[in-house]
Backbone as a ProteinNet text record, in pm:
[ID]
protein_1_A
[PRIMARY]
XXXXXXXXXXXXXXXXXXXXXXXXXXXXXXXXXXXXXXXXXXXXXXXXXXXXXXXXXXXXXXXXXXXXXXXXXXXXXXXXXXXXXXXXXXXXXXXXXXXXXXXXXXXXXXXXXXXXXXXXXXXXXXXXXXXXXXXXXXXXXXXXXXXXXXXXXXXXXXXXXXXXXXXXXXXXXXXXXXXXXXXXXXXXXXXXXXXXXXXXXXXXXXXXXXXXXXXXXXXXXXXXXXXXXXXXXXXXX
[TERTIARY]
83.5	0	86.8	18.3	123.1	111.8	223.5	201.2	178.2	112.4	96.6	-60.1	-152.6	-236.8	-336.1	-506.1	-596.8	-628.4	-619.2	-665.6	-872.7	-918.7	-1028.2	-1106.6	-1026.1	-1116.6	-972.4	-951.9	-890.1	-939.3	-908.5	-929.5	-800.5	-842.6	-724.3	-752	-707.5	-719.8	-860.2	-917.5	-1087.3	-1104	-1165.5	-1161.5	-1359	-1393.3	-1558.2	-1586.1	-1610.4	-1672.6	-1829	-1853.1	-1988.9	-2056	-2109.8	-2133.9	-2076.6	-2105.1	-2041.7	-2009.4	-1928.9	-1886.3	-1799.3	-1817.4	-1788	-1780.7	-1914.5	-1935	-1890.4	-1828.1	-1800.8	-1698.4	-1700.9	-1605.8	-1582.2	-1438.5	-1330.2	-1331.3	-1435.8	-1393.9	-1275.5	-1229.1	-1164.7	-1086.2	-932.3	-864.8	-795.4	-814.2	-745	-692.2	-755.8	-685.5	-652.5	-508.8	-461.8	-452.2	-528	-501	-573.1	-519.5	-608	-592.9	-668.9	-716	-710	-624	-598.4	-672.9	-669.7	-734.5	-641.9	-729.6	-638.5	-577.7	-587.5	-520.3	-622.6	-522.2	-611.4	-494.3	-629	-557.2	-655.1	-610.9	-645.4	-641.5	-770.6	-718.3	-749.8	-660.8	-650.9	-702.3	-711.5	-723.9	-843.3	-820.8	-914	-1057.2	-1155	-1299.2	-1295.9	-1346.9	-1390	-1242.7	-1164	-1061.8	-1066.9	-1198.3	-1229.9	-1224.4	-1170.8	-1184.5	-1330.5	-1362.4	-1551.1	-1591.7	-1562.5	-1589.6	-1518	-1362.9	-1285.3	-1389.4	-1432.9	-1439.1	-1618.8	-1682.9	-1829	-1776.2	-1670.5	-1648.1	-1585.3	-1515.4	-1485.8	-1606.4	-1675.1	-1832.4	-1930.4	-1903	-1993.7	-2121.8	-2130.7	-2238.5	-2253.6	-2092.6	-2124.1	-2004.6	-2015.3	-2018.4	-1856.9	-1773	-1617.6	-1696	-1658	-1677.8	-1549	-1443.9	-1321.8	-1249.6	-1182.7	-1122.4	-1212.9	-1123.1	-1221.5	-1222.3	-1312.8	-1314.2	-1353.7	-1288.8	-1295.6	-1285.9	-1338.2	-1362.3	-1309.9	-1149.8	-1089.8	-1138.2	-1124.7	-1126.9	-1296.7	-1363.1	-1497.4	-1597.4	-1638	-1686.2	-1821.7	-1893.7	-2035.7	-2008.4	-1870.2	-1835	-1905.3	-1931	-1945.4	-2109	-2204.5	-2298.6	-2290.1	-2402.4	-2422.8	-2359.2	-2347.8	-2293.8	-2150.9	-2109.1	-1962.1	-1841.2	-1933.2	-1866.2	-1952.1	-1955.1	-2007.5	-1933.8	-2039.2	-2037.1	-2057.4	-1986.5	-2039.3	-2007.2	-2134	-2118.6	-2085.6	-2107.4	-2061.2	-2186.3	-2272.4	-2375.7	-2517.7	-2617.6	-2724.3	-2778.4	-2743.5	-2830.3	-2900.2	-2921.8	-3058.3	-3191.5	-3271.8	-3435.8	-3470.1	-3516.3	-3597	-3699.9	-3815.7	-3902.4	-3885.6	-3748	-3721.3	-3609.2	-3627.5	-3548	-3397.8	-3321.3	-3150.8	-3125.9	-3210	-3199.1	-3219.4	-3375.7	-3436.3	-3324.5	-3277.6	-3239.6	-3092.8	-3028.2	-2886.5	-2937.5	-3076	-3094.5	-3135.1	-3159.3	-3235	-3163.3	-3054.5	-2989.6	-2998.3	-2998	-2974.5	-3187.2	-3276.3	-3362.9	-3434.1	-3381	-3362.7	-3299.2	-3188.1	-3132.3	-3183.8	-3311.7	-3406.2	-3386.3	-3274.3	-3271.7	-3402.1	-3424.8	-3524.7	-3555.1	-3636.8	-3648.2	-3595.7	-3636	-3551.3	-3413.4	-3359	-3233.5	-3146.4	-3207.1	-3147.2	-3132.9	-3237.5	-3231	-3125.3	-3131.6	-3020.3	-2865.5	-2873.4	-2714.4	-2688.2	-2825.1	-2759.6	-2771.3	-2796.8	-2777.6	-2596.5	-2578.7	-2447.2	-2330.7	-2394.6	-2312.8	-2300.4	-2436.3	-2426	-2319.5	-2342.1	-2212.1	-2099.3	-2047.6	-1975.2	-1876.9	-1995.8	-1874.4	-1964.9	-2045.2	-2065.7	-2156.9	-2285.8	-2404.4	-2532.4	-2474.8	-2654.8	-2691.4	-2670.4	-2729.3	-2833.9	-2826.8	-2901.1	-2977.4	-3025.3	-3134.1	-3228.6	-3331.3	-3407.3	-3462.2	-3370.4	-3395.2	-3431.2	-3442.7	-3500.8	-3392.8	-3338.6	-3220.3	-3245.3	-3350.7	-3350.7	-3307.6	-3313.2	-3292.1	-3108.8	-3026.6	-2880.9	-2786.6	-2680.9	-2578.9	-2505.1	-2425.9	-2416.5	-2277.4	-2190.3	-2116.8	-2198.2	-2313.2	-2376.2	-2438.7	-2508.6	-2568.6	-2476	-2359.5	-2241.3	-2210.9	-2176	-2171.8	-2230.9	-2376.8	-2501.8	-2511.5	-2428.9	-2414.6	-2304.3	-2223.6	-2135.7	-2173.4	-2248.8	-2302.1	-2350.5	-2486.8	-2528.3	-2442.6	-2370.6	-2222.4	-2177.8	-2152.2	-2106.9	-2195	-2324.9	-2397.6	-2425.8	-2383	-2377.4	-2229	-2105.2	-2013.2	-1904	-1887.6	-1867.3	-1716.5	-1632.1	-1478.9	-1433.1	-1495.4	-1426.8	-1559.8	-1489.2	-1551.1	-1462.8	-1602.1	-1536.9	-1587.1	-1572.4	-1598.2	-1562.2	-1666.4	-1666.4	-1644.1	-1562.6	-1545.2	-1606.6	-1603.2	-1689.6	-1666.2	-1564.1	-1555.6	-1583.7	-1658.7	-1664.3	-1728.6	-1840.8	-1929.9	-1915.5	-1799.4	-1799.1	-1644.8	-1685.8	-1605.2	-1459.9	-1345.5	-1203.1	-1195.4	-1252.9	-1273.7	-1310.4	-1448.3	-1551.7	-1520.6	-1454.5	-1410.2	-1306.9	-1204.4	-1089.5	-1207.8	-1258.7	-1314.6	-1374.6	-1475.5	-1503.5	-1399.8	-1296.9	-1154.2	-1155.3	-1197.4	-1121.4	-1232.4	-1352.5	-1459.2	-1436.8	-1414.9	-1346.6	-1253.2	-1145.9	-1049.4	-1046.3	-1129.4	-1123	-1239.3	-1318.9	-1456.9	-1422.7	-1330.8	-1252.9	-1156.4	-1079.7	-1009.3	-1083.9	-1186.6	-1283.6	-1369.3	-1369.7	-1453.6	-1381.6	-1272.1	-1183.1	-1155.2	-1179.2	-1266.4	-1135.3	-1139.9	-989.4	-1109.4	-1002.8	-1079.9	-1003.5	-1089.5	-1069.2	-1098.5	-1048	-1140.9	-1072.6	-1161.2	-1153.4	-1104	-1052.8	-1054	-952	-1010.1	-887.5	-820.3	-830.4	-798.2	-679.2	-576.8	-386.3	-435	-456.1	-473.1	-549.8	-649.8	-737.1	-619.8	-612.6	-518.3	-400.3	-303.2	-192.9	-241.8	-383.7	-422.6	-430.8	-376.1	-383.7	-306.2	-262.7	-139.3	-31.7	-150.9	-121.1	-173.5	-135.9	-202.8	-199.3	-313.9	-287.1	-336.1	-333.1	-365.9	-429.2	-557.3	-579.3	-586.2	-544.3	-540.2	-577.2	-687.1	-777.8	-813.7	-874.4	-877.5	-796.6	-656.9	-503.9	-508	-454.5	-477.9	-322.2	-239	-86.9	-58.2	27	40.4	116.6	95.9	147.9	262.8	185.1	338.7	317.9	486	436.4	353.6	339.7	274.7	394.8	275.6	376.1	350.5	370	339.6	200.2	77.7	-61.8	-54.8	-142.4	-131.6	-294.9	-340.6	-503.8	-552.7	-685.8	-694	-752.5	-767.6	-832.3	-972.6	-1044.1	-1191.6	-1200.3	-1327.7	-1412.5	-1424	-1357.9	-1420.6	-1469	-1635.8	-1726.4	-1708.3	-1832.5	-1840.3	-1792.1	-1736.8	-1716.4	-1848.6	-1916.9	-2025.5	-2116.8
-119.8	0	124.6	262.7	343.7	457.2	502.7	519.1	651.3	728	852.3	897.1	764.1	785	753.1	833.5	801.8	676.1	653.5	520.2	484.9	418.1	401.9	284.5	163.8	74	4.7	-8.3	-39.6	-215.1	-292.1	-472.5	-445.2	-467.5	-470	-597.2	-712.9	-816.7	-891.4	-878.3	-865.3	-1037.1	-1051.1	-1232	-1233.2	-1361.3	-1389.6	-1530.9	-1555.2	-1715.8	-1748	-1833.7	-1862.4	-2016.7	-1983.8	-2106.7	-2109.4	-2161.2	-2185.1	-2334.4	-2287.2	-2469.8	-2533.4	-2667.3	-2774.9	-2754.1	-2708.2	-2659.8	-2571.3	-2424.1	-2363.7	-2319.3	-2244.4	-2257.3	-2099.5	-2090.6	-1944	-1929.2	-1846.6	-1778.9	-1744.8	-1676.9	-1538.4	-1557.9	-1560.1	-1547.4	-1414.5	-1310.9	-1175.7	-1183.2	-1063.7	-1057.3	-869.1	-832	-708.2	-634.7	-578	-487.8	-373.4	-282	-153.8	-127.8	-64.8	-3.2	112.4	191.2	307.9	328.5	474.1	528.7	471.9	472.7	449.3	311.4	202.1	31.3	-5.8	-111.2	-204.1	-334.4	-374.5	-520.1	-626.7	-801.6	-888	-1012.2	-1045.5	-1129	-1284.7	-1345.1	-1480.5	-1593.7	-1731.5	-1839.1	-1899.2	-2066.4	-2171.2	-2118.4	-2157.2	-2141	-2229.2	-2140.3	-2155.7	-2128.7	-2035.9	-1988.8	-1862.2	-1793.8	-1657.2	-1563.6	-1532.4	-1453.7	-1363.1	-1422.6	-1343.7	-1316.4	-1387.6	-1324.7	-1181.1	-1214.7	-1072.5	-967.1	-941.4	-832.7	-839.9	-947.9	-863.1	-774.4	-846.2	-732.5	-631.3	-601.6	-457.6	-351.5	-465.5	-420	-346	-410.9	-400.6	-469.5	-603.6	-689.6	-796.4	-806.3	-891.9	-834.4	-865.7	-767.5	-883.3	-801.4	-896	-972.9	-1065.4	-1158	-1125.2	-1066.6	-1048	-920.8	-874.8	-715.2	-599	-562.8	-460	-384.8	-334.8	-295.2	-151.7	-19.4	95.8	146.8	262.8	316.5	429.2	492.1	607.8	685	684.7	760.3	821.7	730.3	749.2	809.7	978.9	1011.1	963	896	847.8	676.9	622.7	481.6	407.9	279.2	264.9	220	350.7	352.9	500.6	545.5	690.4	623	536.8	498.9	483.5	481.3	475.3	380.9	227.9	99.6	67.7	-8.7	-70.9	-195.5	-297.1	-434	-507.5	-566.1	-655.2	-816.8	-875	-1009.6	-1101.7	-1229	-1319.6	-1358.5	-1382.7	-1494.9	-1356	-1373.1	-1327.7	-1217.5	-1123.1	-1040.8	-897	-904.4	-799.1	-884.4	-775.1	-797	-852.3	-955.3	-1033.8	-874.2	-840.7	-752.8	-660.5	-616.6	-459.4	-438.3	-366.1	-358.1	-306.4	-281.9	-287.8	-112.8	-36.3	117.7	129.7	82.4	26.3	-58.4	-135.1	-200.7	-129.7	-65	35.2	145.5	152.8	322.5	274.2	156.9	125.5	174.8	182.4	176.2	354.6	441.7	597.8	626.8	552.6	548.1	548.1	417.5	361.2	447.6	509.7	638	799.3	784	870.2	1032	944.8	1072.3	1037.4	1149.3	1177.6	1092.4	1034.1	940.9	923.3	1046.9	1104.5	1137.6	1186.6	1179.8	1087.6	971.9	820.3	794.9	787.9	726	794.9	916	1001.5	960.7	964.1	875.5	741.8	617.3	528.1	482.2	577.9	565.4	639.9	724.5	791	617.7	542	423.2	316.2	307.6	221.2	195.6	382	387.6	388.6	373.2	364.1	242.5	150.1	6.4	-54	45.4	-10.1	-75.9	-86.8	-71.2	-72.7	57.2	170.3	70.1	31.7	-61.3	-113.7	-150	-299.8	-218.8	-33.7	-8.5	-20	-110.5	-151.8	-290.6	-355.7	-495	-571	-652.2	-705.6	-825.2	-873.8	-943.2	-1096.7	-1163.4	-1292.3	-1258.9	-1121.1	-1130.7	-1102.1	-1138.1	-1106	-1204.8	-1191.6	-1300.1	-1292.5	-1382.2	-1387	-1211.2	-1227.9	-1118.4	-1002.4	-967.2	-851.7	-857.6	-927.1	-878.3	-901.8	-878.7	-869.6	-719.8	-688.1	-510.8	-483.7	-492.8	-421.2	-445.5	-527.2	-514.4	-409.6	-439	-295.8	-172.9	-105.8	-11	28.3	-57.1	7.1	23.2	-67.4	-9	90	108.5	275	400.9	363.5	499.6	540	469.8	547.8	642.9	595.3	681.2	633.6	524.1	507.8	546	521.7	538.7	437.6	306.4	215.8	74.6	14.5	-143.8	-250.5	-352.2	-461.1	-540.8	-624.9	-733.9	-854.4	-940.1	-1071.2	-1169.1	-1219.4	-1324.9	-1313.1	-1165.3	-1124	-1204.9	-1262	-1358.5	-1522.7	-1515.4	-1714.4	-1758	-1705	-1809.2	-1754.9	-1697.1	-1670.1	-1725.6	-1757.5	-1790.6	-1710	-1753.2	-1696.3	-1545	-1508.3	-1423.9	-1283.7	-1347	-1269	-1185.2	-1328.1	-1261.2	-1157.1	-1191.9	-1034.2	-933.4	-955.9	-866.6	-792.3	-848.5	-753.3	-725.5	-776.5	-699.3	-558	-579.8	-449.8	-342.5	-378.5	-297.1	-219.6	-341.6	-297.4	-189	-205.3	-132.3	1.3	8.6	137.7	202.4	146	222.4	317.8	175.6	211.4	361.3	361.8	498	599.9	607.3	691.6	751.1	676.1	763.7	798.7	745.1	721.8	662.6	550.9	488.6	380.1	265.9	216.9	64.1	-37.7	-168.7	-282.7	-360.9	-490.1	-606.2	-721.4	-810.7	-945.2	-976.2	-1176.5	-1282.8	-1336.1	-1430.2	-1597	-1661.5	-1785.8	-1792.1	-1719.2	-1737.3	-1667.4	-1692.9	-1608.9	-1524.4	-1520.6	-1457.5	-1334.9	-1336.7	-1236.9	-1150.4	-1214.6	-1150.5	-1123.4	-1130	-1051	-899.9	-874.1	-804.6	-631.6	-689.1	-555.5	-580	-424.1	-397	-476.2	-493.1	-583.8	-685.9	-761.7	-930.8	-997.6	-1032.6	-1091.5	-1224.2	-1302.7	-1452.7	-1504.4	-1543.1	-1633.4	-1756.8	-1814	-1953.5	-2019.8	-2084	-2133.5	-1996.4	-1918.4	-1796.2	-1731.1	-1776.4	-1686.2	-1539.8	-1460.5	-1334.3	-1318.5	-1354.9	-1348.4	-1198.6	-1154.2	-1064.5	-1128.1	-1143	-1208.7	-1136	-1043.6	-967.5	-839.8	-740.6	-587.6	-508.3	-426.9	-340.5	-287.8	-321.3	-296.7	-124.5	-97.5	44.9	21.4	121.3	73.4	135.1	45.7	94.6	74	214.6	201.9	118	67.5	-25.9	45.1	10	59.4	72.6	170.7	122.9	31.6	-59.3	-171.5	-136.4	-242.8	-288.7	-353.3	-344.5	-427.8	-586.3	-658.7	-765.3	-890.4	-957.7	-1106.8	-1233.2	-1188.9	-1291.7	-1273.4
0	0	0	-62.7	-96.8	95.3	93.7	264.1	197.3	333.6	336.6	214.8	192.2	142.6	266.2	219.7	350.4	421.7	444.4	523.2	509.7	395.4	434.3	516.2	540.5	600.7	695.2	799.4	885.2	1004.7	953.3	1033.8	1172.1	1271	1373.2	1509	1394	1512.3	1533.4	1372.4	1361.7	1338.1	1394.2	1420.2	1365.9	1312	1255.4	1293.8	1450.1	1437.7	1395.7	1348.1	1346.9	1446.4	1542.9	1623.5	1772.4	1813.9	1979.5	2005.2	2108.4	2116.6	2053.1	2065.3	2000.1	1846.2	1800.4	1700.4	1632.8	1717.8	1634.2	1518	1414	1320.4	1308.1	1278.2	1280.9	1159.9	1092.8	992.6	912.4	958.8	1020.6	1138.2	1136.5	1228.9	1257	1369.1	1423	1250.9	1181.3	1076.7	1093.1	1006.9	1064	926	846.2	707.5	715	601.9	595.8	459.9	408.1	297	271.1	151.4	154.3	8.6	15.5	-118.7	-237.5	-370	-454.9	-486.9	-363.4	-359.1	-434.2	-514.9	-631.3	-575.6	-520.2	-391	-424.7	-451.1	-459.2	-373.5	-301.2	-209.2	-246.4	-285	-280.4	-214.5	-259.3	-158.8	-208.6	-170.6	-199	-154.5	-204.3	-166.1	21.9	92.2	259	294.7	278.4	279.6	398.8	407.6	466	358.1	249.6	195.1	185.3	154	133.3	257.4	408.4	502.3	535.3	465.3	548.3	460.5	340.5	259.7	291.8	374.2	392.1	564.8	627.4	716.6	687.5	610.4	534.1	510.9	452.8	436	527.5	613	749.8	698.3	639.9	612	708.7	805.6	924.8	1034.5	1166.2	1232.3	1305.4	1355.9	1402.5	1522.3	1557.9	1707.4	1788.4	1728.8	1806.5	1712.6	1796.1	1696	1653.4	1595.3	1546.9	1404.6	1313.5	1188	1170	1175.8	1145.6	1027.8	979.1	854.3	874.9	944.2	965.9	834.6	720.8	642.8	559.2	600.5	539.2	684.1	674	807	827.9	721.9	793.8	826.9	794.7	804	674	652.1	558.1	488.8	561.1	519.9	394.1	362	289	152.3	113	-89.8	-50.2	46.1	75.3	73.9	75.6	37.3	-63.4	-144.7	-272.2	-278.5	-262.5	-261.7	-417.7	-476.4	-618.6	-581.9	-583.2	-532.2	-674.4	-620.8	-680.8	-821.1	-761.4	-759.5	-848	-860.4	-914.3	-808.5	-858.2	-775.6	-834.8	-988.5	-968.6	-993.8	-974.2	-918.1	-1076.2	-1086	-1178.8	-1242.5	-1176.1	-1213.6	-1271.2	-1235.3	-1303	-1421.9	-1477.2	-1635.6	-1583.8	-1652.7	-1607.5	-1539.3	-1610.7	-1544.6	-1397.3	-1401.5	-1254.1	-1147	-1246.1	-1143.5	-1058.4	-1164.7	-1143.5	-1056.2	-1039.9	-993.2	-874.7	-833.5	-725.5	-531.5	-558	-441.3	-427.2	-529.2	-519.3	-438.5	-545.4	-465	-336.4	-319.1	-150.8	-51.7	-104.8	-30.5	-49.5	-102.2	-117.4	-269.8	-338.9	-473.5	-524.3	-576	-657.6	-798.8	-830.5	-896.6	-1034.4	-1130.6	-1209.8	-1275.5	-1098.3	-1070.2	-1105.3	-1021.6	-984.5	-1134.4	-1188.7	-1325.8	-1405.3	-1424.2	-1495.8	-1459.4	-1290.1	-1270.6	-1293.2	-1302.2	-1318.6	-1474.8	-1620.8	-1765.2	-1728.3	-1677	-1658	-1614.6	-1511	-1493.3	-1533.1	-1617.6	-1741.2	-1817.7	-1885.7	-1962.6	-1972.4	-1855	-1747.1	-1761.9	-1781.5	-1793.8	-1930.2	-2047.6	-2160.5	-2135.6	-2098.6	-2049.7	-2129.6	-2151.2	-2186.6	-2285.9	-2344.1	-2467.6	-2431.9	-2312.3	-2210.7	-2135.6	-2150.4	-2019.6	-2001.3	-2138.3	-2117.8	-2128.6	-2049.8	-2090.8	-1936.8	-1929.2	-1778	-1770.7	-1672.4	-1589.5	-1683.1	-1695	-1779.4	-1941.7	-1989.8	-2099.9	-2113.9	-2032.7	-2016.8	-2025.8	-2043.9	-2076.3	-1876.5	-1861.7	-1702	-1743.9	-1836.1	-1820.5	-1840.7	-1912.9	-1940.3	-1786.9	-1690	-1599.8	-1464.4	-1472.7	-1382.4	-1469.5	-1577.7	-1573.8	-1528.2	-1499.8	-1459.4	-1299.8	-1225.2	-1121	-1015	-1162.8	-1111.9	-1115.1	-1233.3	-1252.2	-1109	-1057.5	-950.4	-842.1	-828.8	-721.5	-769.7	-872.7	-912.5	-927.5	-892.8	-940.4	-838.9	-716.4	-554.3	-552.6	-640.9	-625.3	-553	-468	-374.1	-367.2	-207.3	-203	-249.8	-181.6	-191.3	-204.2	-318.3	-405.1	-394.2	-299.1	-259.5	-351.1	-454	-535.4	-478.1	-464.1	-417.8	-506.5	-531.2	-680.5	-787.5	-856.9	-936.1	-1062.3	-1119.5	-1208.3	-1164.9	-1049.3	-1029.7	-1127.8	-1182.5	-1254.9	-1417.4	-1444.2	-1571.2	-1660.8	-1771	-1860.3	-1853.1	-1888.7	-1839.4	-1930.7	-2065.6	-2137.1	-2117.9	-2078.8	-1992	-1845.8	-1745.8	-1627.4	-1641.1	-1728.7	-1770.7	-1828.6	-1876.2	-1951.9	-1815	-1718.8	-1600.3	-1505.8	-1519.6	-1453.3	-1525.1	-1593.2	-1713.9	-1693.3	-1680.7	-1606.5	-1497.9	-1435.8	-1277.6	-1264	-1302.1	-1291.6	-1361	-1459.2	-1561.1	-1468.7	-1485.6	-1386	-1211.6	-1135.7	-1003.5	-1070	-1148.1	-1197.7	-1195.1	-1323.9	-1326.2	-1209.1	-1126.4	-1019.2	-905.5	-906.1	-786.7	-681.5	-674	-576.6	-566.1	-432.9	-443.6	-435.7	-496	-540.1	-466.4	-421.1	-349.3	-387.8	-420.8	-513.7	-500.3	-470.1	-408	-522.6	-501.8	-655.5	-605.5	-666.4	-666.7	-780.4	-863.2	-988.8	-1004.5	-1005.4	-990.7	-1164.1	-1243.6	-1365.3	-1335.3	-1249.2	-1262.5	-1150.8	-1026.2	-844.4	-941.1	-1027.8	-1125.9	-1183.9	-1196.7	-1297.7	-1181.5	-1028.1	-940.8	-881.8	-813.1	-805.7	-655.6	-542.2	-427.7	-449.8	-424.4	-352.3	-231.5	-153.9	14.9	-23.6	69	52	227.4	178.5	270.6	260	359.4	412.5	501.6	554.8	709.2	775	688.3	775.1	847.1	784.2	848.7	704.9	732.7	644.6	646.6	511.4	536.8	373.8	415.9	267.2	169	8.6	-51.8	-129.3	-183.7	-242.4	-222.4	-201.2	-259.7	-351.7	-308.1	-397.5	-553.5	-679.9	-789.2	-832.1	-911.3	-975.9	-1046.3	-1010.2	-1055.5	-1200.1	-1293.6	-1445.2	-1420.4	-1512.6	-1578	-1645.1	-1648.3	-1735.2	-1859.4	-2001.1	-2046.2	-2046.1	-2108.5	-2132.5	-2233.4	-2162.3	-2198.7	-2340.3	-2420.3	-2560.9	-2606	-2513.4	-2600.7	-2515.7	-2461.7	-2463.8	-2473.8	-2427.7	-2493.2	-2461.7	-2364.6	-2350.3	-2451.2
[MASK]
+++++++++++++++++++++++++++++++++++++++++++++++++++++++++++++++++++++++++++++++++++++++++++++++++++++++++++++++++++++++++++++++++++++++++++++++++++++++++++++++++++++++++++++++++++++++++++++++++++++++++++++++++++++++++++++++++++++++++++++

């Protein structure tokens, strides 16, 4: 990480069990990182690794059982559009067409309806989009409705985007291809990017890499010199 940049999300010793007892299982072991503006960081490791747990506690989507997780740099913490989550797996609304579905979170946080819509054709285009704003989530290829999941993470603005194995369920083509989203989009707004992966092809494509292992959080390599990505050309799904 580059020093003397802000500090936005701070883990200090942040431990995640789930269960008691006999039973229970360690996530997450005291893990110790921080997040500065600007890091384009990849965290590694086999599936039930912790990875996806450390970055929904980055999130504040689940809460430490041990340690603690601060947002020094973001003053409302990481509510107000301020973290932006892109999951793995399916997640816009079946019912609503791709605008709807991008504008939905500016909504929910009470912009004006209009508004919302105007910023999220702005984030469409964003990661090459707009084509698709009126189409509804079954009519999408899995890479066209993974742009459209970023979009709405981006049309809040946010500091900082945590991507959860945003390439698991997509073809090796496709998944660079939403690296390339990622990273050109993270530039453009400014925002610093975090992103889960088992895949060493995609964790090469940014500038740190950490690695988990049994829920140990070890750092894998330095930080290299960050290069832009270009903008998105167009599709491969």
């Amino acid at each position: 990480m580059t020093t003397g940049l802000e500090v936005l999300v701070r883990c200090q010793d942040a431990a995640r069990t789930y269960g008691q007892g006999p039973a229970a299982v360690v996530a997450v072991h005291g893990a110790t990182c921080q997040v500065r503006a600007g890091d384009r960081i990849a965290i590694t490791g086999p599936s039930g690794s912790g990875k996806s747990t450390l970055l929904h506690l980055m999130a504040a989507l689940e809460q430490p059982t041990a340690g603690e997780v601060t947002w020094p740099g973001l003053t409302e913490g990481p509510v107000a559009g301020q973290v932006g989550v892109v999951f793995q797996g399916p997640s816009l609304i079946p019912a609503l067409d791709v605008t709807e579905n991008a504008a939905l979170p500016l909504v929910l946080a009470g912009v004006p309806e209009e508004r919302a819509r105007r910023r999220a054709l702005d984030s469409l285009s964003l990661v090459a989009a707009d084509d698709l704003a009126d189409k509804l989530p079954e009519e999408l290829s899995g890479g066209q409705a993974q742009r459209v999941a970023i979009a709405r993470v981006l049309a809040l603005r946010p500091r900082l985007v945590l991507a959860d194995e945003p390439t698991g369920q997509l073809d090796r083509a496709t998944g660079q291809h939403i690296i390339d989203v990622l990273l050109a989009t993270a530039d453009e707004i400014g925002a610093a990017l975090v992103v889960t992966t088992h895949d060493p092809t995609i964790a090469q494509r940014l500038g740190e890499r950490w690695a988990m292992h049994e829920g140990r959080l070890h750092p894998a390599t330095e930080p290299h010199q960050r290069t832009s990505a270009a903008a998105p050309q167009g599709d491969p799904s």
